[in-house]
N, C-alpha and C positions, 0 to 999 in steps of 0.2 A: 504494500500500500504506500503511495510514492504520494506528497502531500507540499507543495510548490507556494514557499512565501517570497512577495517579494510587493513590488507594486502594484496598486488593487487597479484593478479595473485597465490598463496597461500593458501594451505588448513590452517585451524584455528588451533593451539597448544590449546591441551585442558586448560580448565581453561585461557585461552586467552578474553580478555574483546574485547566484539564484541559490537560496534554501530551502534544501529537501526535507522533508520531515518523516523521517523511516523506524523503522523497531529496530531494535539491537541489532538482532536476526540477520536483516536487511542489511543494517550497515556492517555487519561483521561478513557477509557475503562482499559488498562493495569495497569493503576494505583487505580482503585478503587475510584476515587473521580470525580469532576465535570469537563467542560471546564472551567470553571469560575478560579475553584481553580489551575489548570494548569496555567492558563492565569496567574493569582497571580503568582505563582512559576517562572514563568520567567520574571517577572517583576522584583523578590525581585532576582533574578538570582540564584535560588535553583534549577533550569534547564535550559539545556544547547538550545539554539533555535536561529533560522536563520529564513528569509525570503526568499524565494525562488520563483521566476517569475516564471507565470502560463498567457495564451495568455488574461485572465481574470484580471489581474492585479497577485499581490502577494499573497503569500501562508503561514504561519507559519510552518513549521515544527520543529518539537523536537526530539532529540538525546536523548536516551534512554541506561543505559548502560544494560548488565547483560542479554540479550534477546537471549542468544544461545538454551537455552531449546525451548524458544518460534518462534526460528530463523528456525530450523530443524524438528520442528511441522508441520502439518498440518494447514493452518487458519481456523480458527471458527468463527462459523456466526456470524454477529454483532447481539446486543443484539436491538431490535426495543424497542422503548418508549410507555410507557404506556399513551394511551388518553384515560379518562375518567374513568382509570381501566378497560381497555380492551385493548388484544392485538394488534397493527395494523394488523395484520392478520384476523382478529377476522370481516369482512366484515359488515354482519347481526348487529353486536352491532353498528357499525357506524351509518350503515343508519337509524337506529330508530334512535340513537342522532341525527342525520342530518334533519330528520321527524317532531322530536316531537321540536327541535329550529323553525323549519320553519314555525311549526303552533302558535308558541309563538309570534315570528316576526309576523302573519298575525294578531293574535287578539289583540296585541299594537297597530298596525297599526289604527285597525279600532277604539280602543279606543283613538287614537291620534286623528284621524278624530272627532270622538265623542265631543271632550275634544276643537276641536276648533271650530264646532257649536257653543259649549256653550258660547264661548270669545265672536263670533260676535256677538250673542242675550245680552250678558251683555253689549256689546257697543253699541248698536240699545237702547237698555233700556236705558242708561248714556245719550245718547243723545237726547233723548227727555225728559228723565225730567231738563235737564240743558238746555233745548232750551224755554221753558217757563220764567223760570226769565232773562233771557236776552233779552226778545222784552222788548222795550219800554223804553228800557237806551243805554246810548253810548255806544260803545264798551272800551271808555276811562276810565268812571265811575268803573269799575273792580275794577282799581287800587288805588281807592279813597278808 
């Protein structure tokens, strides 16, 4: 959402410094670098940003200057994120990741189940060998 201040009602004098008013998102795509490092930059106030109400609470947007080339462009797709080095487009690569996690999840599982048989046979075991030397004395004598 690309968002053009400058003077109202007026076509732009070339070479006129036109302000875009974009999300992080946005200008972290137009800038070449992370949200993170955006987020830095208007922290240290190396760019220019406001909060702006959205019915969801607040919004960050940032002012961008020097955007007339990109102002009178066409917009370009955003760029989707790479999971797992594959594209989100990329459908088929998902669900075998989505596949081969689920069969992972299933056989911890059963090795979890596994794993706590074994607890309750080693405490069935503990308890009957410590249940011999404890007939025939107080339960006081322990601490003797």
């Amino acid at each position: 959402m690309l968002h053009l201040r400058g003077r109202r009602g007026g076509a732009y004098a070339p070479g006129e410094v036109i302000m875009a008013t974009v999300t992080i998102q946005e200008a972290a795509q137009h800038l070449g670098v992370s949200q993170d490092t955006v987020r830095r930059r208007i922290r240290k106030e190396e760019l220019q940003a406001r909060q702006t109400p959205t019915p969801q609470g607040f919004r960050w947007v940032v002012e961008l200057e020097d955007l007339e080339e990109d102002a009178q462009a066409a917009p370009t797709p955003t760029h989707r994120p790479d999971i797992g080095g594959a594209q989100v487009e990329d459908g088929q690569v998902l669900r075998e990741l989505v596949d081969a996690l689920r069969s992972q999840l299933q056989s911890q599982g059963e090795e979890l189940v596994a794993r706590r048989r074994e607890v309750q046979e080693l405490h069935v075991l503990l308890q009957q060998k410590a249940l011999p030397e404890a007939v025939g004395r107080s339960w006081w004598a322990f601490w003797r």
